[in-house]
N, C-alpha and C positions, 0 to 999 in steps of 0.2 A: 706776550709779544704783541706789541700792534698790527693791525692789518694792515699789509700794505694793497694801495688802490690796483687791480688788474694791469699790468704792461701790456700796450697793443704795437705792434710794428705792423704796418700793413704791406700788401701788396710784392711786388716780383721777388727781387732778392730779399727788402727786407720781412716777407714775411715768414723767409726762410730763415732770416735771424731770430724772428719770434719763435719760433719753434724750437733754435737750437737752443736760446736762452734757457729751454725746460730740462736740456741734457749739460749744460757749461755752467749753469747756477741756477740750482736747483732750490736754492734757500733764500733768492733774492725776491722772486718771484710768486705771488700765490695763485692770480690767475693770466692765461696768455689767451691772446687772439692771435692767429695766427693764418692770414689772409692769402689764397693765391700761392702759396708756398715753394719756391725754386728749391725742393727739397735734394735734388740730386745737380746741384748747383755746376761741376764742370758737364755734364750730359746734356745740360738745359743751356748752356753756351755752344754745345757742340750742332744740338738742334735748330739754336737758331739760324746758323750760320748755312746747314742746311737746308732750313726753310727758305733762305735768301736766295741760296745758290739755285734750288731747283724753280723757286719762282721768279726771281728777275733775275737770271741769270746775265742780262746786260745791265751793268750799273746807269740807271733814271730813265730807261727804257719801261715802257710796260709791263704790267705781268703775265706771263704764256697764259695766264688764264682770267681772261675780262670778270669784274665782278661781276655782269649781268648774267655770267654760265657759273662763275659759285654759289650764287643762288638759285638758278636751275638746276643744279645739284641736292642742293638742301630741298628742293621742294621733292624732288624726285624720294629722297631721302627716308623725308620725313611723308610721304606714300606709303612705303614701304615697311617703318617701323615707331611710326607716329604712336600706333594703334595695339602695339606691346604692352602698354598698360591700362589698356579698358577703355580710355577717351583720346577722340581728334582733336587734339588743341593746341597742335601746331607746336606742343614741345615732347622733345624724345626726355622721360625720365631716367630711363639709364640706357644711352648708349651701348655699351658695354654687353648687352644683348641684342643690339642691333644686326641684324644680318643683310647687307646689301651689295649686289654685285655689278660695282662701279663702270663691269666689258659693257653694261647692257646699255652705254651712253656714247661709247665708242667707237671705230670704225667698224666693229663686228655686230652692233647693236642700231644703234638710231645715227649713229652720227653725228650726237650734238657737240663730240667733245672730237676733236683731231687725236691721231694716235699721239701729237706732242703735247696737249692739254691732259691727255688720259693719263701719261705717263708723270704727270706734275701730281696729279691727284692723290697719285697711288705710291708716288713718294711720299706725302704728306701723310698719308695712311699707316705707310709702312713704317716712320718714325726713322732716327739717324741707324745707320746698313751701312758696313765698309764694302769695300771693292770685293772683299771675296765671299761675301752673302750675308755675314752673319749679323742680325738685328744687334744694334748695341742701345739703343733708348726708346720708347713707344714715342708714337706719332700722336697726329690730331685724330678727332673723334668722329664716325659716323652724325651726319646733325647739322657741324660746326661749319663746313664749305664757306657758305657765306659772312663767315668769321674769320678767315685764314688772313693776317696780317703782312702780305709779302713784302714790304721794306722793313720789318721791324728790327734786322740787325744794322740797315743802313742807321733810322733815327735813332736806334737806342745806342751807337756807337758800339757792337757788339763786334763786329768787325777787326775795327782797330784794336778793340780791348785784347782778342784771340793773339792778334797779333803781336802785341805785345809781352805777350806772358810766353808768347811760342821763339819769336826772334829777338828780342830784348829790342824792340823800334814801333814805333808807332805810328811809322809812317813809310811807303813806298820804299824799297822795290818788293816787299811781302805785298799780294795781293790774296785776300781770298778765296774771291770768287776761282781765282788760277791755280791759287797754289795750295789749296787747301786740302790733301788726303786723307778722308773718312779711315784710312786703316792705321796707318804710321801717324798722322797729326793728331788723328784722335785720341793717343796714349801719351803723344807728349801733352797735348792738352791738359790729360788725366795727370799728368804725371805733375806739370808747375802749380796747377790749378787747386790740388786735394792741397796739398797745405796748407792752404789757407778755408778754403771751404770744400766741404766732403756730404758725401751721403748721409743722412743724419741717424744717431744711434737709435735703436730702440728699448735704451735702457732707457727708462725713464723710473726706475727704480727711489731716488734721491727725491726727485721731485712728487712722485707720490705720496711719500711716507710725510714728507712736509703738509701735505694736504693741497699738492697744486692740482691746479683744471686748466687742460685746455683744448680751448675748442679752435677748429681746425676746418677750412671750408675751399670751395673753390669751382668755379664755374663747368658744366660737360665741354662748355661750348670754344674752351680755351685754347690757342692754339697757337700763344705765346709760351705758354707755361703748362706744355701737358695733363690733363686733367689726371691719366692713372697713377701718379706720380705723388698726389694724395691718398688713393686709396691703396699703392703699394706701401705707404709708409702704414695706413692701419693694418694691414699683412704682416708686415712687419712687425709690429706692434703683438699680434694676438700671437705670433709663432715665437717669440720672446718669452712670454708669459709660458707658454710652454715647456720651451728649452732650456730655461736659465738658471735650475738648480743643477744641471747635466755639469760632467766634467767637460771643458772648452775642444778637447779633441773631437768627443763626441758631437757636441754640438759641429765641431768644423766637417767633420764627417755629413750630419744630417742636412747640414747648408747645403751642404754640395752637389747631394742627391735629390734638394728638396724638388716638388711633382707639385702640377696644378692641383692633383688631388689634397697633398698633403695642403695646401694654403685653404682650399676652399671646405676642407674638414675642420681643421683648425679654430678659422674664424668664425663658423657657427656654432664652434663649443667655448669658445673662449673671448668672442665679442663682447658679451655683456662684462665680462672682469675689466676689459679696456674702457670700455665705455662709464670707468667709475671716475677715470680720472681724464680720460680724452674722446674728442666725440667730433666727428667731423663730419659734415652736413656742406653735399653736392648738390649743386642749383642747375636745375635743367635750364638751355636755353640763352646761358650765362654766359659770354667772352671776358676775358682779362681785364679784371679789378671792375666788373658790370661792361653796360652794352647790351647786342644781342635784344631779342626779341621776350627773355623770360621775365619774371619779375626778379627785380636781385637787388632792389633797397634794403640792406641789411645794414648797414655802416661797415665800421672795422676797414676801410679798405673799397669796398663797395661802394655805390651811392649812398649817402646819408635821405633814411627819409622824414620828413616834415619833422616838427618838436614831438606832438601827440604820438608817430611812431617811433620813438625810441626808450620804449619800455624794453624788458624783458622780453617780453614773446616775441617781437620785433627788431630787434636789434644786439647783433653778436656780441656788443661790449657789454650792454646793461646785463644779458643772457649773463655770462662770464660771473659777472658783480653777484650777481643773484644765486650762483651757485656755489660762490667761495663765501659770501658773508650768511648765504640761508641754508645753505646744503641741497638746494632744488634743480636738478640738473636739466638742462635744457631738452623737452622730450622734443619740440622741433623747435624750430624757428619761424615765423610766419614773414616770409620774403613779399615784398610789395613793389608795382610800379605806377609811375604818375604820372599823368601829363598834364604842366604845369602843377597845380596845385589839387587837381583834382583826381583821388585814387581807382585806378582801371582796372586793375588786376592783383591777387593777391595770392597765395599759394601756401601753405605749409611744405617745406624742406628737411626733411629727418631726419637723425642719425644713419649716418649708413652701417648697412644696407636697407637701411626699411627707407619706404617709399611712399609718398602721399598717393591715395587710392581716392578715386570719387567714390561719394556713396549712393550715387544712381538717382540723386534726384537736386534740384535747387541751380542755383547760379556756379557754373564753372568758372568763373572768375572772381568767385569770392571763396575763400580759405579754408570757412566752418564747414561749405559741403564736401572737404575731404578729410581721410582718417591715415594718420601712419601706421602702415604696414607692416611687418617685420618681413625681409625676405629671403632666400639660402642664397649664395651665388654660386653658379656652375661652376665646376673646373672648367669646362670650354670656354669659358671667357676669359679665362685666363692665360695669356700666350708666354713665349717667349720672353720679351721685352718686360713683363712684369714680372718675371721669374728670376731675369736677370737686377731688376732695381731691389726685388727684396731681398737676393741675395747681400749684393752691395750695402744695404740697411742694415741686415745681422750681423755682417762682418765689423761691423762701427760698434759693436756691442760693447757696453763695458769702457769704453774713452771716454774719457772727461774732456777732453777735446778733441776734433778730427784731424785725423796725421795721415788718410791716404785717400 
């Protein structure tokens, strides 16, 4: 059979199509990029719509929280948990073990934020929450503050699209910002929304056995497109690998009850089997499709950097190419950024969970002086909100297409 060239779809929705093409045709494909990923596509409309609401809650008015305090945020932030991975360099590597306590900026703390800025923050934290408490999608990341995109359902027309799928109109007297209920709208959401696009499976059984790769990536700093929302789908991914010679009731049983413990057991025994055929590689620093302050020239979706970087080691497509026609799978990626033409910063980006570690001596902003890490993740960092997106990911098991 000839090879066919790698398919890349990049960026919000569609990189959510790249990825599904690995579970819908499995045979068309041998290797995918898979950029940015709105993997939990009706939740990731649901979130935007709350990111609007709680931040420009008046339509072309200001946002309750001036960008010169979301990045006194981030600086405060990255004080705090900058220094998790051995070096200050003004990027958090994984979030995800960040620990910071937002009161201490607040009225009970310094003051810098008003109890109605506090209260923005900490929605944006807490990710979309109906009326009656219960987390239903993770939020944005310790880090990201001065990433937060508050019109992005205005320009992205997310809005109207809601409202179309929810009132069959696309136009007034449905208002959002008004009439939008986190508890009741949020399942009819769920409800128009899955049939056409849904949680993506973690079967990727078809596409395996074919001999597909794909790699799978996406910014801390995102806060259009939830960042754990890619490493829920590797969650997904390794407790598949697990479950999936079990008889389906069992399996629906152990969904049920699954525990942070169990996910974060899992993935440290069953990572590298995932990682034979998918590999997803999180860029500290990074906002939606690049941005942000980290390096994130990678292509696929990213910024493109220069001709000279888009080898292999640099660039997710050629990466991809290199591991379907050589067999060499990408142990990182070396992300760079530039101003103008001249290159500033450079970083190796790893498979998750491993992590670029300095080696204690040479230029911090050049790549070679770091080494990827391999690293366990806690159950503690894994909440709620991830508990519930991997569920919804096992539950897709086994569809050739998504129907809920």
């Amino acid at each position: 059979m000839s090879l066919l060239r790698p398919r890349h779809l990049p960026t919000l929705s569609t990189g959510n199509r790249s990825a599904t093409r690995a579970q819908n045709y499995p045979s068309l494909f041998d290797g995918i990029v898979a950029g940015a990923p709105s993997n939990f596509y009706p939740d990731v409309l649901m979130w935007l719509l709350w990111s609007g609401v709680h931040q420009t809650p008046v339509f072309g008015q200001p946002a309750v929280v001036s960008p010169a305090k979301r990045t006194a945020i981030t600086q405060r932030v990255l004080q705090a948990c900058d220094g998790l991975d051995g070096l200050m360099d003004g990027q958090i590597t994984n979030p995800r073990a960040c620990v910071f306590n937002i009161d201490s900026m607040g009225p009970a703390g310094d003051n810098t934020l008003t109890a109605a800025e506090l209260a923005v923050v900490k929605a944006m934290y807490a990710g979309t929450t109906s009326e009656t408490g219960p987390q239903r999608y993770t939020g944005a990341k310790f880090g990201s503050e001065a990433d937060f995109d508050p019109n992005f359902a205005d320009n992205g027309g997310y809005g109207p699209f809601i409202g179309h799928y929810v009132y069959g109109v696309l136009s007034p007297p449905f208002d959002w910002r008004r009439d939008v209920n986190f508890s009741t709208v949020y399942d009819q959401v769920k409800a128009f929304v899955t049939p056409v696009t849904a949680s993506p499976s973690p079967d990727l059984t078809a596409f395996r056995n074919h001999g597909g790769k794909l790699i799978q990536f996406a910014g801390w700093n995102d806060s259009v497109v939830p960042p754990d929302g890619s490493v829920n789908y590797y969650h997904a991914l390794t407790l598949f690998e697990k479950l999936h010679t079990l008889p389906s009731p069992i399996i629906d049983t152990l969904v049920n009850n699954l525990s942070p413990q169990d996910v974060a057991l899992t993935a440290q025994f069953l990572g590298d089997q995932v990682r034979q055929y998918h590999r997803l590689f999180m860029l500290p620093a990074t906002a939606h499709c690049g941005g942000s302050t980290g390096p994130n020239s990678i292509g696929g979706g990213m910024p493109e950097p220069p001709a000279a970087f888009r080898d292999a080691d640099h660039h997710v497509v050629s990466a991809v190419i290199k591991w379907v026609e050589q067999g060499v799978a990408p142990d990182k990626i070396i992300a760079t950024k530039f101003s103008g033409s001249a290159l500033t910063l450079s970083r190796p980006v790893c498979p998750y969970p491993a992590q670029a570690v300095y080696n204690g001596s040479g230029d911090v902003t050049v790549a070679s002086n770091f080494t990827c890490v391999q690293q366990v993740e806690s159950a503690s960092s894994i909440g709620s909100g991830d508990i519930i997106e991997i569920k919804n990911s096992l539950t897709q098991r086994g569809l050739e297409l998504p129907n809920r």
